[in-house]
LOTOR-720293 format. One record per residue (C-alpha): x, y, z; residue in one letter. Coordinates in Angstrom, 3 decimals, padded with zeros to 6 digits. Each point is the difference from the previous one (the first is absolute). Layout:
BEGIN
<pt xx="X" yy="Y" zz="Z" r="A"/>
...
This chain:
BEGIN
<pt xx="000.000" yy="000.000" zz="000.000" r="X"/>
<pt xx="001.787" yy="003.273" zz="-001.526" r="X"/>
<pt xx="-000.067" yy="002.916" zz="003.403" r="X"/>
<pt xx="-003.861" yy="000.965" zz="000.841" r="X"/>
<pt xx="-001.219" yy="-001.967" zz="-003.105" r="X"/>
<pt xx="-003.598" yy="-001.859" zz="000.489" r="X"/>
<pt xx="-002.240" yy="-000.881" zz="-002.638" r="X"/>
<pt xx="-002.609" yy="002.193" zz="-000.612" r="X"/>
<pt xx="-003.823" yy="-000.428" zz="-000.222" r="X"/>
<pt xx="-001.092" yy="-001.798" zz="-003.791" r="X"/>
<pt xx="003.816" yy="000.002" zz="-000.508" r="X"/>
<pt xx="001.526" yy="-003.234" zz="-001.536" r="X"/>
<pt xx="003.199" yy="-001.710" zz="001.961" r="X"/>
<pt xx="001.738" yy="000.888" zz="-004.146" r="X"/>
<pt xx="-001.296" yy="003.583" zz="000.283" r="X"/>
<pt xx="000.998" yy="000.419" zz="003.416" r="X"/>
<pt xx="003.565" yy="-001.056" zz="-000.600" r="X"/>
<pt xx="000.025" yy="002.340" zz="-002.770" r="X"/>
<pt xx="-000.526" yy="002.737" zz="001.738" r="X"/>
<pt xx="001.724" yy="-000.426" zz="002.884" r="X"/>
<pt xx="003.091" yy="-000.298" zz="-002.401" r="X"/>
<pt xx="-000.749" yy="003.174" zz="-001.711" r="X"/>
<pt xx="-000.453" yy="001.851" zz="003.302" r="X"/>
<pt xx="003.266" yy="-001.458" zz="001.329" r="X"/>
<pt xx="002.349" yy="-000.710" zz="-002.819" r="X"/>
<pt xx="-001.569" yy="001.982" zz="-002.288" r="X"/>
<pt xx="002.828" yy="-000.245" zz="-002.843" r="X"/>
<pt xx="-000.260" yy="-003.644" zz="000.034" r="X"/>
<pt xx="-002.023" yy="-001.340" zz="-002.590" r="X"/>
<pt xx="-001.702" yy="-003.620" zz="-000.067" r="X"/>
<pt xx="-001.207" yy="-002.314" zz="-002.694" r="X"/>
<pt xx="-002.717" yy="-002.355" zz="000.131" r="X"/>
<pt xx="-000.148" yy="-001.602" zz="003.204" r="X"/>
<pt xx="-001.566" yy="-003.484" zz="001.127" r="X"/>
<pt xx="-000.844" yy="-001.326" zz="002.790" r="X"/>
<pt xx="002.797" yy="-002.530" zz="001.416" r="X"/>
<pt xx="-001.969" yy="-000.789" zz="003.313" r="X"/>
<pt xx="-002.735" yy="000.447" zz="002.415" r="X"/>
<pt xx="000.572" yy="000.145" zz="003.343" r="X"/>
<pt xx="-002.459" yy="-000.523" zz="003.089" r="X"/>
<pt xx="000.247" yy="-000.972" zz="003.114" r="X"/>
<pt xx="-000.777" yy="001.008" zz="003.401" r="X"/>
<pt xx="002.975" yy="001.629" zz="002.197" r="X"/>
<pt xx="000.760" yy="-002.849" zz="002.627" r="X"/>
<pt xx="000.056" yy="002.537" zz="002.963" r="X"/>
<pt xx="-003.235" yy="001.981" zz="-000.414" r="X"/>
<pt xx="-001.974" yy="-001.972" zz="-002.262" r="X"/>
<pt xx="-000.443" yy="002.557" zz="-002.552" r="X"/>
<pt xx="-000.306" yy="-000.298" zz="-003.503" r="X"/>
<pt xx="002.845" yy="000.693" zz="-002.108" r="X"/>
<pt xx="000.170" yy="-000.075" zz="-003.548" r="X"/>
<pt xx="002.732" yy="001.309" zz="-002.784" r="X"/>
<pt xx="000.341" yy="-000.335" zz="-003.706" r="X"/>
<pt xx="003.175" yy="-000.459" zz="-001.526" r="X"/>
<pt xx="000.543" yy="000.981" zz="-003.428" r="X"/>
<pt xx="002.643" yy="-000.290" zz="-002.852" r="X"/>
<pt xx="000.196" yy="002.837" zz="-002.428" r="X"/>
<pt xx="001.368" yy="-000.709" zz="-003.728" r="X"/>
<pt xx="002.351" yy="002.796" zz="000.185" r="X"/>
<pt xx="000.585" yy="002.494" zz="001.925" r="X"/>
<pt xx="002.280" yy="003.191" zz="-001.284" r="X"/>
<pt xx="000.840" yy="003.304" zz="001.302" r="X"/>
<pt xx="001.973" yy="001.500" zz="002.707" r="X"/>
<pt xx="-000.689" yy="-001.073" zz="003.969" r="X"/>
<pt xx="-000.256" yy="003.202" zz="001.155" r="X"/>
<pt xx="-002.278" yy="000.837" zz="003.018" r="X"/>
<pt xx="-003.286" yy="002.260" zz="-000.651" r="X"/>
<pt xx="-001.192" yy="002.523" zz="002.698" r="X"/>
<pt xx="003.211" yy="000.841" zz="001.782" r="X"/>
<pt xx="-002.215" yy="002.158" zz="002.487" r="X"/>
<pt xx="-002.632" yy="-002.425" zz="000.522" r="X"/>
<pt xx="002.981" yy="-002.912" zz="000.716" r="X"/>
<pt xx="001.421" yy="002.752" zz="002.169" r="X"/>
<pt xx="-002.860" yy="000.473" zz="002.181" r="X"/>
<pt xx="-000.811" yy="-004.142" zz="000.514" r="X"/>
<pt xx="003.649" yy="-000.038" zz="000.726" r="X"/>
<pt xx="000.104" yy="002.618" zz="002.581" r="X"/>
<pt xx="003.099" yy="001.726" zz="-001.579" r="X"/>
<pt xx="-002.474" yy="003.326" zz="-000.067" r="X"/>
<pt xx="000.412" yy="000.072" zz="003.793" r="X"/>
<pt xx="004.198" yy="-000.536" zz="-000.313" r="X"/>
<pt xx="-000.391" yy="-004.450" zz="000.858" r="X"/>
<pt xx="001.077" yy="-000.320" zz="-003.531" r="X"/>
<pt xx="003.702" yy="-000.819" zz="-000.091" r="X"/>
């Protein structure tokens, strides 16, 4: 799960990955993607529900660099100086 990411309402687990991407890697660029496995299961502590997608993308091209430096900033804390 990319920083804050959750899928949202009528969103697919594809167009959710998409976007979270785009929002944080938003030079990268994916091709078509498929689904490699689904994951559920129930977290052996509390008994909740858990469940992932994994996904393989065709290609993927384009530079790794991060998207909203300020909004990575302020999740971080390195607004308030606990950035090092």
């Amino acid at each position: 799960m990319f920083p804050g990411g959750r899928k949202r309402a009528r969103e697919s687990d594809k167009d959710c990955l998409r976007r979270e991407i785009k929002e944080e890697l938003p030079k990268l660029k994916l091709g078509r993607l498929r689904l490699w496995k689904d994951v559920r299961t129930r977290n052996r502590r509390s008994g909740r529900k858990m469940s992932d997608a994994i996904f393989v993308a065709a290609k993927a091209s384009g530079r790794l660099t991060i998207g909203d430096k300020k909004e990575i900033d302020r999740q971080s804390g390195a607004d308030r100086g606990a950035f090092v």
